[in-house]
N, C-alpha and C positions, 0 to 999 in steps of 0.2 A: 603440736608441731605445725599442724595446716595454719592454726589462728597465728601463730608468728610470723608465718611466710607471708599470708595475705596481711598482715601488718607493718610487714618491710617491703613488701610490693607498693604498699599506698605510700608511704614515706620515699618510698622510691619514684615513684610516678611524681607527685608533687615535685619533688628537690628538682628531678629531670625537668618538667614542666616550667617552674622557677627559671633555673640556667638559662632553658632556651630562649625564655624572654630578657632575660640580662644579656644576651648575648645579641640576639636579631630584636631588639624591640619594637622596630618598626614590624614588624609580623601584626602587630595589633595595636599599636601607639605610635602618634605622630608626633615628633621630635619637637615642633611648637607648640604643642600641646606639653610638653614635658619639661621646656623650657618656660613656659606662662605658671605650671605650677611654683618654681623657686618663689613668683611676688606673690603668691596668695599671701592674704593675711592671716593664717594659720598655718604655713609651713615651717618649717625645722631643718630642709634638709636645705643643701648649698648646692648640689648637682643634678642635671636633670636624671630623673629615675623613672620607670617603668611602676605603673599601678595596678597590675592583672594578678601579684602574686595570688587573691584571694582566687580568683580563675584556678589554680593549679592543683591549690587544696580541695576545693566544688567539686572539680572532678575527678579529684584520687580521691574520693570519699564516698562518689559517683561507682568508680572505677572498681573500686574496692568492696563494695557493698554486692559488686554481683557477684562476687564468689561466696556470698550471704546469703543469697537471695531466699535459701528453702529456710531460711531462719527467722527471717520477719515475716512478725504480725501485721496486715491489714493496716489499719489505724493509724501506725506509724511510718508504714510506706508513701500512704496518702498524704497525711499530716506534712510530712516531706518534701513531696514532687511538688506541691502546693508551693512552694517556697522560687517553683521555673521564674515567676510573674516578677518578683524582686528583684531576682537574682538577672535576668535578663536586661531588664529595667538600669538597674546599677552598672552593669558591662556596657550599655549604651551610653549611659553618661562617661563613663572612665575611657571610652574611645572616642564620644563623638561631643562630646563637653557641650550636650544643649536639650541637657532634662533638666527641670527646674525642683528645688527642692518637694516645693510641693506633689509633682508629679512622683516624686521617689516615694513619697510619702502615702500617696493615693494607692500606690502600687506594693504598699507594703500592707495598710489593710486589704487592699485582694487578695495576696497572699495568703493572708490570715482568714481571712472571709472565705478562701475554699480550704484552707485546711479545715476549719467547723463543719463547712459542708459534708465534707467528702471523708474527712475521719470521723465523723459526729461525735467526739471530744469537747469540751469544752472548762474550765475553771470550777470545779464543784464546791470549791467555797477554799478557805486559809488555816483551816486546824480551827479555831475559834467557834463557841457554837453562838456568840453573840453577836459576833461579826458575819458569819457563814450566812443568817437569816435575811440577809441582800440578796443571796445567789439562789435563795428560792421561785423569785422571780426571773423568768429565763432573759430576759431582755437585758437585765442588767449581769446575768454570768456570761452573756457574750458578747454585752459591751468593755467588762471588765478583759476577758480572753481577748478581745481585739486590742483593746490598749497593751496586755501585751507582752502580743506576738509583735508587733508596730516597733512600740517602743524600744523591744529589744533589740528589732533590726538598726534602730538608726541611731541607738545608745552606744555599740561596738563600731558604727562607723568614725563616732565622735572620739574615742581614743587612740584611734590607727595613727596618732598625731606623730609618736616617739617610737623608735628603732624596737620594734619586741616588746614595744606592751598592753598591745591587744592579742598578740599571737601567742604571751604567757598568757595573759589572762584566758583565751579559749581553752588551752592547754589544764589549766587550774578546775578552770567551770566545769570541763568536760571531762574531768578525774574524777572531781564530786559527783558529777552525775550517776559518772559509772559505778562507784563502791555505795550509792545509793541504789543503784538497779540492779544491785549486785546482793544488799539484803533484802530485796523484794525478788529476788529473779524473774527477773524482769531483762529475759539476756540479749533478746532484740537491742534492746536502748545499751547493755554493756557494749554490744558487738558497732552500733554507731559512735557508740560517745569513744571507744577506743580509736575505730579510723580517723577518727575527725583529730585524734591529738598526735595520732601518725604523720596525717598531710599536714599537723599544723607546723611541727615538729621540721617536717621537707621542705615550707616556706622558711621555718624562723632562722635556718642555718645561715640565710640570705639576708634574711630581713634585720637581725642582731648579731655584732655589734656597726658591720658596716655600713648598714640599710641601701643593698641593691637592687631592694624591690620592695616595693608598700603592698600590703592588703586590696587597696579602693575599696570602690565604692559596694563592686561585683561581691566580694569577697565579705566586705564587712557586710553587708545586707542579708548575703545567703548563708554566711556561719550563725548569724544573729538570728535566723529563720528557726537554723536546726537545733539550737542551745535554747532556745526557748518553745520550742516544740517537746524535745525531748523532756524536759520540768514539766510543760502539761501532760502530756500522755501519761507521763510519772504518777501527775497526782491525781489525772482521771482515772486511773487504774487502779490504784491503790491509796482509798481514803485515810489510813495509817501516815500520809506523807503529809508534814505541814506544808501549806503554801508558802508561809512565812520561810522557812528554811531554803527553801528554792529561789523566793527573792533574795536571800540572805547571799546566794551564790550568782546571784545575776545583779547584786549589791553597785559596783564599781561603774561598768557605764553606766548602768540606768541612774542612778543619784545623781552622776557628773551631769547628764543630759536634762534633770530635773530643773539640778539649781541650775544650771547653766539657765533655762527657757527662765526661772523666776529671777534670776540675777540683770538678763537682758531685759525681761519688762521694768523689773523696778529703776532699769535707768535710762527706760522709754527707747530702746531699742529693738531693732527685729527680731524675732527671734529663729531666723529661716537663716541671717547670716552667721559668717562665720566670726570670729576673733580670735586672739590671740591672751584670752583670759579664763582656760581652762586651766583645771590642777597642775595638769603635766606642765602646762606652759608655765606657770609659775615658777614652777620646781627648775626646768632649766635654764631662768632667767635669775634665779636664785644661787646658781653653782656659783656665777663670777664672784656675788658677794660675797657667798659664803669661804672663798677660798679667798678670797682678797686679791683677785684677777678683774684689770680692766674692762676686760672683753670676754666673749663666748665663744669655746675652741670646738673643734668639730665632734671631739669625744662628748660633751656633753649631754650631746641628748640621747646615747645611749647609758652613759651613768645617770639619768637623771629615770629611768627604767630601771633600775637598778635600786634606785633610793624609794617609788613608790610601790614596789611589789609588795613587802609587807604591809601596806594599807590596803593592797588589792588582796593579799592572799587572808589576811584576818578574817571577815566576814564571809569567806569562803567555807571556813576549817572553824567557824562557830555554824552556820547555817548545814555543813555535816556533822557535826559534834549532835544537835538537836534534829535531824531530820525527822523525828518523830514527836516531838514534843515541841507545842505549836505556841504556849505562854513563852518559854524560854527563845523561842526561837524568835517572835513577836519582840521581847524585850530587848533583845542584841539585836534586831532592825531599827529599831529606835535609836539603841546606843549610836550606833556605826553612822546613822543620819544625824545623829547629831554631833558625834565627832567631825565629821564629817568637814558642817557647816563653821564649827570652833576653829578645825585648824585652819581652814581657807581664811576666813576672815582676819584670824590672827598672823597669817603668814602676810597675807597682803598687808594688813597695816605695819608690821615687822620692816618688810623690804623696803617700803614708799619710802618708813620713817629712815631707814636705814641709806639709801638712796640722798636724803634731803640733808642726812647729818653728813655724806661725804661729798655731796657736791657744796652744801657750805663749808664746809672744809678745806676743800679744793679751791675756789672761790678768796677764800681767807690769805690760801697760801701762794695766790697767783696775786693778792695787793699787797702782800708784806714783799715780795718780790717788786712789783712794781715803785712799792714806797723805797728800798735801798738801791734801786737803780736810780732814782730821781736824787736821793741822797747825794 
């Protein structure tokens, strides 16, 4: 009965926390600053919106956690608070719009750099004993643990694109986590990975289908801290857990953010900016086609959340199906990457071609128009 209460308390604090900022958003956002997001070239949304939801969940998880407190273990308290340096970092940019990617980025291996320290955790290898024989050299299992905790953080910022779905996907990750900590007990990591789907849960009522409030920067750095924290303490704890499986569950942004950096080199662009040629972005660029509409209406990008959840939840619910068995799980990372890169390639060529058949189409039917007016 107590773990229910403190898990509608955290659900509770969140949503509250949410509102207030939909309500007074100057309290910590500046109106041109809210208004400059609608021209990013990555946005999705039409009105100015508030970017602190992730603020609200940080701290009903915060919040939450201390009616925990005589329950965790060491390691993962540390492993955690570690997470201040990013999560601070990302709330300065989402208020003061003048951290430079890289500096997010600097500030994401700190993070990660004192959780090694201070939880002395780190990546004890992937289930494999062919592959594992890298991580006997310690340089390279804490360069791999820095890549990441890193990664993770700025792979969930890279999906916060579409109404609700970074805030399922935490929800998703953070479920697996739990019925993974859950046949290790391992109840520390239940008792976190549960608040974290509570507050995410008190953000997404907001955040899906209306999008009243985005995650940021704060939010997606310091969820992306705890979700990949929580995987390693996991698997430093307990050698029985494939690492394979744990990427398998941290699959979606980290991949998106992969190919995204190899997609922008190979077309000799930066890869620090943003665009508008992510999956998601696809996918909502796709409804008009697909429905045979002009234009793109404002439901769309919450349906279009809707259409990629089964690609995000699949490799979730194979990376728990295997959490112990490190070939299978290895093999369905494979799969998923490279479905991955099939469907992207084949939707983009799908759309462009599809795209080119209707504006010569259009095109055709505005001269045969023209030629019976001249008639």
């Amino acid at each position: 009965m107590f773990d229910l209460l403190a898990f509608t308390f955290t659900f509770a604090i969140s949503a509250l926390l949410c509102a207030i900022a939909i309500l007074q958003p100057s309290l910590l956002m500046r109106q041109d600053h809210m208004i400059s997001d609608l021209t990013a070239r990555q946005a999705q949304h039409t009105r100015p919106t508030p970017r602190v939801g992730g603020v609200a969940i940080v701290v009903a998880v915060f919040t939450g956690g201390l009616l925990f407190a005589d329950r965790f273990e060491l390691d993962l308290v540390l492993a955690l608070l570690s997470g201040a340096v990013v999560f601070l970092v990302g709330l300065r940019e989402d208020i003061m719009r003048n951290v430079s990617p890289r500096m997010r980025l600097l500030a994401a291996f700190i993070s990660a750099s004192l959780a090694i320290m201070l939880s002395g955790a780190q990546l004890p290898g992937l289930g494999i004993e062919a592959v594992d024989v890298v991580f006997q050299w310690a340089i390279v299992a804490i360069a791999i643990t820095l890549l990441w905790s890193a990664g993770t953080c700025h792979a969930l910022n890279l999906i916060d694109g579409l109404n609700g779905l970074a805030s399922l996907y935490c929800v998703c990750a953070a479920g697996a986590i739990c019925i993974i900590a859950e046949y290790t007990e391992d109840t520390d990591i239940q008792i976190v990975s549960g608040l974290l789907i509570a507050a995410v849960l008190g953000f997404f009522v907001f955040n899906w289908p209306l999008g009243r409030i985005f995650m940021g920067d704060a939010g997606a750095y310091g969820i992306g801290h705890i979700l990949a924290w929580l995987g390693l303490i996991l698997i430093a704890r307990n050698p029985e857990i494939s690492g394979f499986a744990i990427l398998l569950v941290l699959f979606w942004p980290v991949c998106e953010t992969l190919f995204s950096m190899i997609r922008r080199r190979l077309n000799k662009c930066a890869t620090d900016q943003p665009d508008r040629l992510h999956f998601h972005h696809l996918v909502v660029r796709a409804l008009p086609l697909i429905f045979n509409r002009g234009k793109r209406r404002i439901y769309d990008n919450s349906l279009a959340t809707i259409v990629i959840l089964p690609f995000l939840v699949s490799p979730i619910l194979i990376g728990l199906l295997f959490w112990d068995h490190a070939v299978q799980a290895a093999i369905g990372l494979v799969f998923f990457i490279a479905l991955f890169i099939v469907t992207y390639v084949v939707s983009m060529n799908y759309f462009v071609s599809l795209r080119f058949r209707k504006g010569n189409s259009a095109a055709s039917q505005s001269h045969g128009r023209r030629g019976w007016d001249a008639a």
